[in-house]
FIKE-489869 format. One record per residue (C-alpha): x, y, z. Coordinates in steps of 0.1 Angstrom, whole numbers, padded with zeros to 4 digits, always signed. Example, Ala and Ser with C-alpha at 12.3 -4.5 7.8 and 13.67 -1.06 7.14 Angstrom:
% residues 2
+0123-0045+0078/+0137-0011+0071/
***
This chain:
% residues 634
+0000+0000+0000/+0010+0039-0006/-0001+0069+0007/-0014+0083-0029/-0045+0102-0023/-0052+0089+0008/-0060+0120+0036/-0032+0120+0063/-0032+0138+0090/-0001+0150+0112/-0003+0162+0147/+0030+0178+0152/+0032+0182+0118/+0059+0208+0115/+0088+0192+0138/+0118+0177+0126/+0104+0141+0121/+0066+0160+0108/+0087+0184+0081/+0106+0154+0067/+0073+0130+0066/+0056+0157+0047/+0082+0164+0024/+0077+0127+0015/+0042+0125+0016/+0039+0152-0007/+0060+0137-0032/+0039+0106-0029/+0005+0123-0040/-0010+0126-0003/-0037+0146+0007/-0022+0165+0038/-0035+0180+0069/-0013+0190+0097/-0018+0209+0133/+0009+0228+0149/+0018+0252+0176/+0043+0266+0151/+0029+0286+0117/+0029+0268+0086/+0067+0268+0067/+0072+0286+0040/+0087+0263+0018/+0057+0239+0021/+0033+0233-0007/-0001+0253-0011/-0018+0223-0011/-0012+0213+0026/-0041+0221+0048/-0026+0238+0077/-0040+0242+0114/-0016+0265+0136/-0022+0262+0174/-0032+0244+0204/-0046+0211+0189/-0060+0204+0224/-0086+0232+0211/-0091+0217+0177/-0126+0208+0176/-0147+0176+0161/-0163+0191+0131/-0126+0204+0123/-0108+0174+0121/-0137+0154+0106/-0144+0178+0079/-0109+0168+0064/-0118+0130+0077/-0085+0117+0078/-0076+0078+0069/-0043+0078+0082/-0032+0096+0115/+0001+0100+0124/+0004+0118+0160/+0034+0133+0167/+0029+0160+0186/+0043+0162+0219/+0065+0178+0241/+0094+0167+0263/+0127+0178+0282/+0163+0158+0279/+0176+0144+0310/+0161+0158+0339/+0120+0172+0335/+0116+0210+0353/+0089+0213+0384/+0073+0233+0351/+0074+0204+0329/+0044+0186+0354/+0017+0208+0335/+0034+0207+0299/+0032+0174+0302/-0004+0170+0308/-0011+0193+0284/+0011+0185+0256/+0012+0149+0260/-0014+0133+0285/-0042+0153+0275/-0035+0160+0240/-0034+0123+0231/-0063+0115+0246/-0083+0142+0229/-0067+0136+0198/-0083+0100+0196/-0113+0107+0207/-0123+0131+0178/-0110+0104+0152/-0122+0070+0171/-0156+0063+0160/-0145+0077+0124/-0161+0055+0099/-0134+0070+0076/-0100+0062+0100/-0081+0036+0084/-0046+0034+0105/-0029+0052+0132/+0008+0054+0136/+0017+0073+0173/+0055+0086+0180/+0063+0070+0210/+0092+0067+0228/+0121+0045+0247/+0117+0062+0275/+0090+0036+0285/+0115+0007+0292/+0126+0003+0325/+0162+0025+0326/+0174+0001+0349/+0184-0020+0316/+0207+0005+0302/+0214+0035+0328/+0247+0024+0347/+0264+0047+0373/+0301+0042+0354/+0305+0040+0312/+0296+0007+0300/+0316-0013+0275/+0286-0018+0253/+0248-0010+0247/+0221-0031+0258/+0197-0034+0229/+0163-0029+0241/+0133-0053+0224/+0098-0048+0226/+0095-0075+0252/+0114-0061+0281/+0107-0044+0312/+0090-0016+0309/+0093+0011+0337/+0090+0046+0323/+0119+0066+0336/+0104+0105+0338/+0067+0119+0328/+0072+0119+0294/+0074+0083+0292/+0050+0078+0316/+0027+0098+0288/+0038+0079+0261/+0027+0045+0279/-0008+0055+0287/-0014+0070+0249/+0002+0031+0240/-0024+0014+0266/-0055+0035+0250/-0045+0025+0217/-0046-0011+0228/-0080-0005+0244/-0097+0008+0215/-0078-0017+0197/-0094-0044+0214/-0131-0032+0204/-0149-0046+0169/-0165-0017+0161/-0130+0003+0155/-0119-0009+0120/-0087+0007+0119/-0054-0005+0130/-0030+0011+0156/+0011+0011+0157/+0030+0030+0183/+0064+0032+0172/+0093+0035+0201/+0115+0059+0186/+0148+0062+0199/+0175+0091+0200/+0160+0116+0172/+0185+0141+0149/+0181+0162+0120/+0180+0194+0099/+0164+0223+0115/+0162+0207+0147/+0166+0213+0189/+0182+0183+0190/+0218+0182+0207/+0240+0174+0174/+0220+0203+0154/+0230+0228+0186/+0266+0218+0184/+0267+0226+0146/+0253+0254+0153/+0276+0266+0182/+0307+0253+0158/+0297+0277+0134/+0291+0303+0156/+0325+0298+0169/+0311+0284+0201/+0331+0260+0230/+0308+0230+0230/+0298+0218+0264/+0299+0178+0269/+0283+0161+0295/+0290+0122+0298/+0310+0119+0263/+0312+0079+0270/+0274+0077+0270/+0262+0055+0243/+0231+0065+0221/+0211+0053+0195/+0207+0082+0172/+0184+0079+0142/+0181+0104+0117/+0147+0124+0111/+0144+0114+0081/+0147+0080+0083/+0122+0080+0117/+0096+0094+0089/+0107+0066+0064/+0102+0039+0094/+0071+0059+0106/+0055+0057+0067/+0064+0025+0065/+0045+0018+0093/+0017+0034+0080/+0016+0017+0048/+0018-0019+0060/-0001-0046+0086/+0023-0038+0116/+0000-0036+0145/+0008-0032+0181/+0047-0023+0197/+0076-0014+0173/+0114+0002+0180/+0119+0027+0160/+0161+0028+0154/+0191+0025+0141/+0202-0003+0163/+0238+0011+0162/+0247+0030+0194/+0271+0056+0190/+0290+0071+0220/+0288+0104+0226/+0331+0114+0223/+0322+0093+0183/+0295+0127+0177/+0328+0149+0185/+0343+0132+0166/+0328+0136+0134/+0322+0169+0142/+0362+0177+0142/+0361+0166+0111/+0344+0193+0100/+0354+0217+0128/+0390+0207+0133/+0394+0235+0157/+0364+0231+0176/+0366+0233+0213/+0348+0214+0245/+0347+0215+0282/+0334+0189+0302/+0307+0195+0327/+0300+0173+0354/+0260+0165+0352/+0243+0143+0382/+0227+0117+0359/+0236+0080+0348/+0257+0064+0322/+0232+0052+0297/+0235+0028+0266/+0208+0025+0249/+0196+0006+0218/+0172-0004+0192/+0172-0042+0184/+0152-0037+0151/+0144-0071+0145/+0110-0071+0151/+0111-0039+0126/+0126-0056+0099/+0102-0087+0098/+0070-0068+0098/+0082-0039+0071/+0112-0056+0057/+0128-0020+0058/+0156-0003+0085/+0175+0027+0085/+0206+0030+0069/+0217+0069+0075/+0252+0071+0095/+0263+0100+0113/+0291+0105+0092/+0264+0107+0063/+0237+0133+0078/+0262+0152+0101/+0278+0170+0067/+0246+0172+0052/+0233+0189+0087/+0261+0212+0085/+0255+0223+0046/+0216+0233+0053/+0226+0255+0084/+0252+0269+0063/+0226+0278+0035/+0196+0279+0053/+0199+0282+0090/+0178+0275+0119/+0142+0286+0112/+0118+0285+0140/+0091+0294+0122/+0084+0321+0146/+0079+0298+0171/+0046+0299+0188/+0025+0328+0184/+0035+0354+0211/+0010+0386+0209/-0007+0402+0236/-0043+0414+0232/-0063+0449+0238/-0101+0447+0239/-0112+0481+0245/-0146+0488+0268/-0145+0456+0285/-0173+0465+0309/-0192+0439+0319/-0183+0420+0285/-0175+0388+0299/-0186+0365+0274/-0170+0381+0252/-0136+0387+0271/-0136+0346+0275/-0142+0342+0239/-0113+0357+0231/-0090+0342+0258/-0099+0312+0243/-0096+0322+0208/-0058+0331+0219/-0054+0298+0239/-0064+0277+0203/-0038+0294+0186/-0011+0284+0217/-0005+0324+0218/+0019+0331+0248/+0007+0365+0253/-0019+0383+0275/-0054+0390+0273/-0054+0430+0282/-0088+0441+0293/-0090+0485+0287/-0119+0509+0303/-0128+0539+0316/-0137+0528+0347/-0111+0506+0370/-0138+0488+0389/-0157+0474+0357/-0164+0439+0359/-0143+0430+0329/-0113+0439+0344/-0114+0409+0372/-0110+0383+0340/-0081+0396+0321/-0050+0388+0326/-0048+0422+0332/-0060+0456+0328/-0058+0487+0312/-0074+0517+0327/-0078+0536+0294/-0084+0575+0290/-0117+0592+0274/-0104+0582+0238/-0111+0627+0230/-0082+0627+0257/-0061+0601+0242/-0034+0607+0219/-0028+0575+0193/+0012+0576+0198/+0006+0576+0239/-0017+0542+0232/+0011+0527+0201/+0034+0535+0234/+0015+0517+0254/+0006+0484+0231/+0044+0486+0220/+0058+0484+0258/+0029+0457+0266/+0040+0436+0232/-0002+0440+0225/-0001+0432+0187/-0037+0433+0181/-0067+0452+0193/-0105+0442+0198/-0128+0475+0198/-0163+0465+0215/-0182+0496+0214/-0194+0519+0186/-0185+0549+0201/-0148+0543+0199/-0150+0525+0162/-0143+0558+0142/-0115+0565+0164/-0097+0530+0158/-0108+0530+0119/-0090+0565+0116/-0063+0553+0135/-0059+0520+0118/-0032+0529+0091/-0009+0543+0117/-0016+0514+0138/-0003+0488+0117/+0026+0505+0107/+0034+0498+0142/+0023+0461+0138/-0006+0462+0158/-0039+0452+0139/-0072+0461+0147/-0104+0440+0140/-0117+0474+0125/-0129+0485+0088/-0119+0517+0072/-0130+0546+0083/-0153+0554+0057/-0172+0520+0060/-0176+0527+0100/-0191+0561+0090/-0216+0541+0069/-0227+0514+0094/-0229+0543+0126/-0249+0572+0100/-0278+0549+0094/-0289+0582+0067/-0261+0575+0052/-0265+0535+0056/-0297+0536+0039/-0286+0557+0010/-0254+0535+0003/-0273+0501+0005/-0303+0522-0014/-0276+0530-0041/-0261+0494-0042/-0300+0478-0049/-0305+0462-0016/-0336+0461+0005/-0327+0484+0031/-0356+0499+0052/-0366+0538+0039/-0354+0561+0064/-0359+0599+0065/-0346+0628+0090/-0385+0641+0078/-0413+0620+0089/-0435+0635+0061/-0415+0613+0038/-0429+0580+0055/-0459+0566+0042/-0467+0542+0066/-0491+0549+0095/-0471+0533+0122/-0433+0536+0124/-0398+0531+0142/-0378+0561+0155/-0345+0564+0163/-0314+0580+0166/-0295+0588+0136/-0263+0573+0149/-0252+0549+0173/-0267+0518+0182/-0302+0514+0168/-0317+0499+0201/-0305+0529+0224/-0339+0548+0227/-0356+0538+0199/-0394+0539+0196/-0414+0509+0181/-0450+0508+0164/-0461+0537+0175/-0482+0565+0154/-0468+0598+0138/-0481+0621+0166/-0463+0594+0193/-0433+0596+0169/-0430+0633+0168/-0432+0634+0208/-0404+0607+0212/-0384+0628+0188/-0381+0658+0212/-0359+0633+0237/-0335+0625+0205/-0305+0648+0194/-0308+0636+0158/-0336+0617+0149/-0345+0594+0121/-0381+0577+0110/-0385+0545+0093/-0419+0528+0086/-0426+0499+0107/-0426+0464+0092/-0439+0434+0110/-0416+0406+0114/-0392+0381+0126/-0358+0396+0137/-0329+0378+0130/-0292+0388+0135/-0262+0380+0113/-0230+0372+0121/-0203+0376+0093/-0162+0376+0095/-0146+0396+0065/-0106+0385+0061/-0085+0404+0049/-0084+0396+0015/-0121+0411+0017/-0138+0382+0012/-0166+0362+0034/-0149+0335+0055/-0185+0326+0074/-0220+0333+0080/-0245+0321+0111/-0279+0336+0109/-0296+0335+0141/-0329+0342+0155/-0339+0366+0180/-0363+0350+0207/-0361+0372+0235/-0348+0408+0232/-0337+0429+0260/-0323+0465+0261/-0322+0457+0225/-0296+0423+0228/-0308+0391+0222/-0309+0374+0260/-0321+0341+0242/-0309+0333+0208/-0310+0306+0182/-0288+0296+0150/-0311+0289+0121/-0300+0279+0086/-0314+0307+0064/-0292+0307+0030/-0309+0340+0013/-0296+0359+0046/-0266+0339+0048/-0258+0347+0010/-0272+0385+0009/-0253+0395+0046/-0219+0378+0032/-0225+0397-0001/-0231+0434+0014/-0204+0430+0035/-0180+0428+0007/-0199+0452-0014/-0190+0478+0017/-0155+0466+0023/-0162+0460+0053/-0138+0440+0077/-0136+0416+0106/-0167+0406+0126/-0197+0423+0117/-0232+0418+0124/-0266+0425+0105/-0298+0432+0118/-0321+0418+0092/-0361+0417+0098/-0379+0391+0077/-0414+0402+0072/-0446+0376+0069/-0440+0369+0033/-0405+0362+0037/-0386+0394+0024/-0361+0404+0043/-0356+0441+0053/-0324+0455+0064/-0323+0474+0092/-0286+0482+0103/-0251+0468+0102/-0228+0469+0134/-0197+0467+0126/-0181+0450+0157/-0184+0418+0179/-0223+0417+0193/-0236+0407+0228/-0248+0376+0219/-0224+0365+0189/-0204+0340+0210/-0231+0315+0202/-0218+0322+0165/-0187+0314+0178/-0198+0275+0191/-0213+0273+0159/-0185+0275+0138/-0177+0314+0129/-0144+0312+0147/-0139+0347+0147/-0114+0360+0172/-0095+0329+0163/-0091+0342+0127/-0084+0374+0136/-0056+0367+0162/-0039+0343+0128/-0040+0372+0104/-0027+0392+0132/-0003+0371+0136/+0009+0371+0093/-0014+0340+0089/-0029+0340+0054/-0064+0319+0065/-0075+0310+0030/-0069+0278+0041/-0087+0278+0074/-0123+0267+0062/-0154+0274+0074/-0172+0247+0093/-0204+0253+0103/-0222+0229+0129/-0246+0204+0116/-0268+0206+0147/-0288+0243+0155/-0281+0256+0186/-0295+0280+0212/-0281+0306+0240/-0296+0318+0269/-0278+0346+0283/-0278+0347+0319/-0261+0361+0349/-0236+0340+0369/-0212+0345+0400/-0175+0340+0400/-0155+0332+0435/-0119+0343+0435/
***
C-alpha cells in the first residue's frame, strides 16, 4: 500500500520528524492536513491544509471535515535528562491530555483507516541501560522487556500506548494502531543536541559535553519518517522500536564533528545523571516492514552542516507570542472569554489585556490584566502605540461603537506599528454608525434596506420606528407607535431618524470579512427574546438568502472583521435591512460555538497568517443561547 490520495493527517506536523514525513508525503500524491503550535513553513506546498495552534482546542467538526484515513500523532513535548517542576503541566497538556483528545475526535470515524503514534524509549525500564560508570557496550532494548518509564514523558507515552490497545481491542473500531518507540532523534532544523553543536561550531562556540562515554542510538529524522510511513503503509499492529540499532558514544559525535570543525573546542561539565547505553534491536522492525534505517552520522552530520550553512535555523516564529487589547470591556465577559480562548487555540503566549474607563468594571477581574484607558477625545494615538508597544499587545479588539471611528482613523498608523485592529476603514464605520447615510449607500447598491428619513413627512406608513440617527439602533428607539407618538419621542432625541414599521421576525447575522475582503462565514440566528435591545435568548437557524445576501453586502462595503446584521424578515418572507454593526455583538459567542471562529481568525491574520486555508465549518446541529447572569468566587 501507498499513501497516494489517501488523507493524512499530522499532529505535530511541523517538527523535525513531521517536516521530513511531509516532504515525503507530498511527493507521494498525499492529501495533507497537519496541526501545529508553530505557523505553517514557507517552503511547504499550497496544497497542505494547515491548522496552527493548540490542537487540544481543535474541535470535532474540524478534524472530521478533512476525515482523515491515516493519523500520524506526533505532537508532543518533552525535556532531555532531567523534567523542570514546570514540565508537570506541559506534560499534561502537551502529551497526556493532548493524546487523549486527539483519539477521541477520530475514534468512532467511519473514515479512519490506520494510526501510527510517535512513542518513545523512554518507557523501558532505565534500569536495563542506565549504569552509574560508562559501559563497554549497549544493551539493545526489544519490545519485550521491562517496561518502567523513567520520567513523565514516558509515563505519557505508555498511557497513549495502553488507550491505543483498548480501542484496539473493540470490533466496532476498524482501523489499525502502531506506536512506534523511537529512539534518540537528529536532524535538519532541529533542537536536538547534534544540530546545537553545529550550530555553536559555526558560531565559533566552545561546545559543552556532559558524559562523552554515554552511548546513544541516534536515528536520523528522516529515516524516523521513512520507518514511521512504512508503518503506516503496512499490517504492523501493536509495539515497534523505531532505530538505528547502532549506538554511537557520545566522544564518536565529536568526533565527526572535528572533522568538519577541526578546531572546535569542548569542556566537560560534570551533570548528576547515569551512564546510559541504549539501543534499538530492530528485529522485530525488519520482519513486519522488511525495511531499516541506513543513515550514518558520518552521512547526515555534513549534510546537517550544509543546510545550516545555507539555510539556518528557522523556527518558524515559534509559537505565536502577541498580547491582546479589547477596548470597553465593561461587563463584557462573554465576550472577554471568547477571546482568551480564541488566543489559547492558537497556543498564543501572550496576555489577554482588558482596557476601560472605569477601573472597577467587571471586565477587568478576567483579564490577565488591565488597562485603565483614558476618554479616547483625551487620548493621543502615539501615547496608546506606546503603550501596546511596551505591553507587546499586537492586536486590538474594539467592542463599542462609540470608539470605532477612532480605531478605523487610527488603523493605518496602527499597523505600521504592527498592531492590527479588527476594524474596517473609516469610511465603512461612517456608513454602518450614520444609518442616513447606511440607507442611502445600500439604497444606491439595490438592496432592500428599510426607507429612512430625517423628515417624517416622507414616511408613508401609519405606524413607524424612531431612532437616533447614529449609534446603536436599540438605544432609545421607539417601536410601532403613530406619527403624533413619533413626533413626541423625537423631542428626547438629538438627531432623529423615521423609518416605517414592518412586522416581522428579527434575525441577527454574524459575518467575518478576512483580509483579502472576502466572506470566511456566516451564522444567521434568530432573535427569541430581546432585552435592552440584545438578544438574551438566541437561536442559530440555517437561512441561506440571509446567509448569502449579509456575506455579499459586507463585501460590497468593504467592510472588515466581525460584523453583524440586523435583518427583519417580514410575513412573506422578504427580508428588510435594518442596520449593520460593525463589531463583535452581545450575543455572537453563540456564532462562535457554531462554527464562525472569529477572534481565532483574527488573532492568525494578526499574527501574518494567510487563513485561505482555514475553512469554514459550520455545525450540523442548531443551537440555542440563553444569556444569563452567573457568579465568580476568587
Amino acid at each position: 500500500m501507498n499513501l497516494k490520495d489517501k488523507r493524512v493527517f499530522i499532529s505535530g506536523g511541523a517538527g523535525v520528524i513531521g517536516s521530513a514525513l511531509v516532504e515525503k508525503l507530498l511527493n507521494e500524491g498525499a492529501i495533507i492536513m497537519v496541526g501545529d503550535l508553530k505557523p505553517m513553513p514557507k517552503r511547504w506546498d499550497t496544497s497542505v491544509r494547515y491548522w496552527q495552534g493548540d490542537l487540544n482546542y481543535i474541535t470535532q467538526p474540524e478534524l472530521l471535515d478533512f476525515a482523515p484515513q491515516v493519523f500520524f500523532h506526533l505532537a508532543a513535548t518533552f525535556e532531555r535528562s532531567v523534567e523542570t517542576y514546570e514540565f508537570w503541566h506541559e506534560n499534561y497538556h502537551h502529551n497526556v491530555r493532548l493524546s487523549n483528545h486527539l483519539i477521541s475526535l477520530l475514534k468512532d470515524s467511519q473514515a479512519l483507516e490506520k494510526v501510527v503514534f510517535a512513542s518513545s524509549y523512554l518507557i523501558y525500564n532505565p534500569i536495563q541501560y542506565n549504569f552509574p560508570e560508562p559501559a563497554k557496550t549497549a544493551h539493545r532494548l526489544k519490545e519485550t522487556d521491562p517496561i518502567y518509564p523513567r520520567n513523565l514523558c514516558g509515563t505519557a507515552k505508555l498511557l497513549h500506548e495502553m488507550e491505543l490497545n483498548f480501542l484496539a481491542h473493540w470490533p466496532q473500531n476498524h482501523y489499525k494502531t502502531v506506536s512506534a518507540r523511537i529512539f534518540r532523534v537528529y536532524g535538519k532544523n532541529s533542537k536536538d543536541i547534534v544540530s546545537r553543536w553545529i550550530r555553536s561550531l559555526l558560531n565559533g562556540e566552545t561546545l559543552t559535553v556532559y558524559k562523552p562515554e554515554g552511548l546513544f542510538d541516534y536515528i536520523y529524522a528522516d529515516d524516523v519518517a521513512q520507518g514511521l510511513y512504512k508503518l503506516a503503509t503496512t499490517d504492523t499492529t501493536g509495539i515497534v522500536n523505531l532505530g538505528r540499532d547502532n549506538a554511537r558514544r557520545v566522544s564518536e559525535v565529536l568526533e565527526v564533528l572535528k572533522k568538519y570543525f577541526p578546531v572546535m573546542k569542548t569542556i566537560s561539565s560534570d551533570l548528576d545523571i547515569p551512564y546510559e547505553a541504549s539501543q534499538a534491536n530492530m528485529d522485530n522492525f525488519r520482519t513486519q516492514t522488511g525495511w531499516a534505517p541506513a543513515t550514518n552520522l558520518e552521512d547526515a552530520i555534513p549534510q546537517m552542516i550544509e543546510f545550516e550553512k545555507k539555510v539556518g535555523f528557522d523556527d518558524h516564529i515559534k509559537q505565536a507570542d502577541l498580547s491582546i487589547l479589547i477596548s470597553s470591556i465593561s461587563q463584557k465577559i462573554p465576550m472577554v472569554n471568547a477571546v482568551k480562548k480564541a488566543s489559547a487555540k492558537l497556543g498564543n503566549i501572550g496576555n489577554v489585556i482588558g482596557a476601560d474607563i472605569n477601573a472597577e468594571c467587571l471586565g477587568s477581574h478576567f483579564v490577565d490584566s488591565f488597562y485603565k484607558m483614558k476618554k479616547l477625545s483625551d487620548l493621543h494615538i502615539k501615547e496608546l502605540v506606546d503603550y501596546c508597544i511596551s505591553n507587546n499587545i499586537r492586536a486590538i479588539i474594539p467592542s463599542r461603537d462609540g470608539e470605532l471611528e477612532y480605531f478605523a482613523s487610527n488603523k493605518d498608523l496602527l499597523s505600521e506599528n504592527g498592531i492590527s485592529v479588527m476594524v474596517s476603514g473609516k469610511e465603512q464605520v461612517e456608513y454602518c454608525i450614520d444609518k442616513l447615510k447606511f440607507y442611502g449607500k445600500l439604497k444606491d447598491l439595490g438592496y432592500p434596506v428599510i426607507q429612512t428619513s430625517l423628515d417624517i413627512s416622507e414616511i408613508s406608513s401609519s405606524k413607524m420606528v424612531i431612532k437616533e440617527r447614529f449609534g446603536a439602533g436599540s438605544i432609545s428607539i421607539g417601536i410601532n407607535i403613530d406619527k403624533n407618538s413619533a413626533e413626541s419621542f423625537a423631542q428626547n432625541l438629538t438627531t432623529p431618524i423615521y423609518q416605517p414599521f414592518i412586522s416581522g421576525k428579527e434575525f441577527s447575522v454574524d459575518v467575518y470579512i478576512d483580509k483579502s475582503g472576502k466572506a470566511k462565514g456566516c451564522v444567521v440566528r434568530s432573535r427569541d427574546l430581546i432585552i435592552n435591545g440584545e438578544s438574551q435568548i438566541t437561536t442559530t437557524v440555517r437561512n441561506e438568502k440571509l446567509e448569502s445576501l449579509c456575506s455579499e453586502m459586507s463585501e460590497k462595503l468593504g467592510l472588515y472583521g466581525h460584523l453583524v446584521w440586523q435583518i427583519l424578515v417580514d410575513d412573506h418572507g422578504n427580508p428588510h435591512i435594518i442596520e449593520c454593526n460593525s463589531r463583535f455583538g452581545g450575543a455572537s459567542t453563540l456564532s462562535i460555538e457554531s462554527g464562525l471562529d472569529s477572534f481565532y481568525w483574527f488573532l492568525l491574520e494578526a499574527n501574518g497568517t494567510d487563513i485561505s486555508g482555514y475553512p469554514f465549518i459550520r455545525s450540523r446541529q442548531e443551537k440555542k443561547q440563553i444569556r444569563y447572569k452567573a457568579d465568580m468566587i476568587i
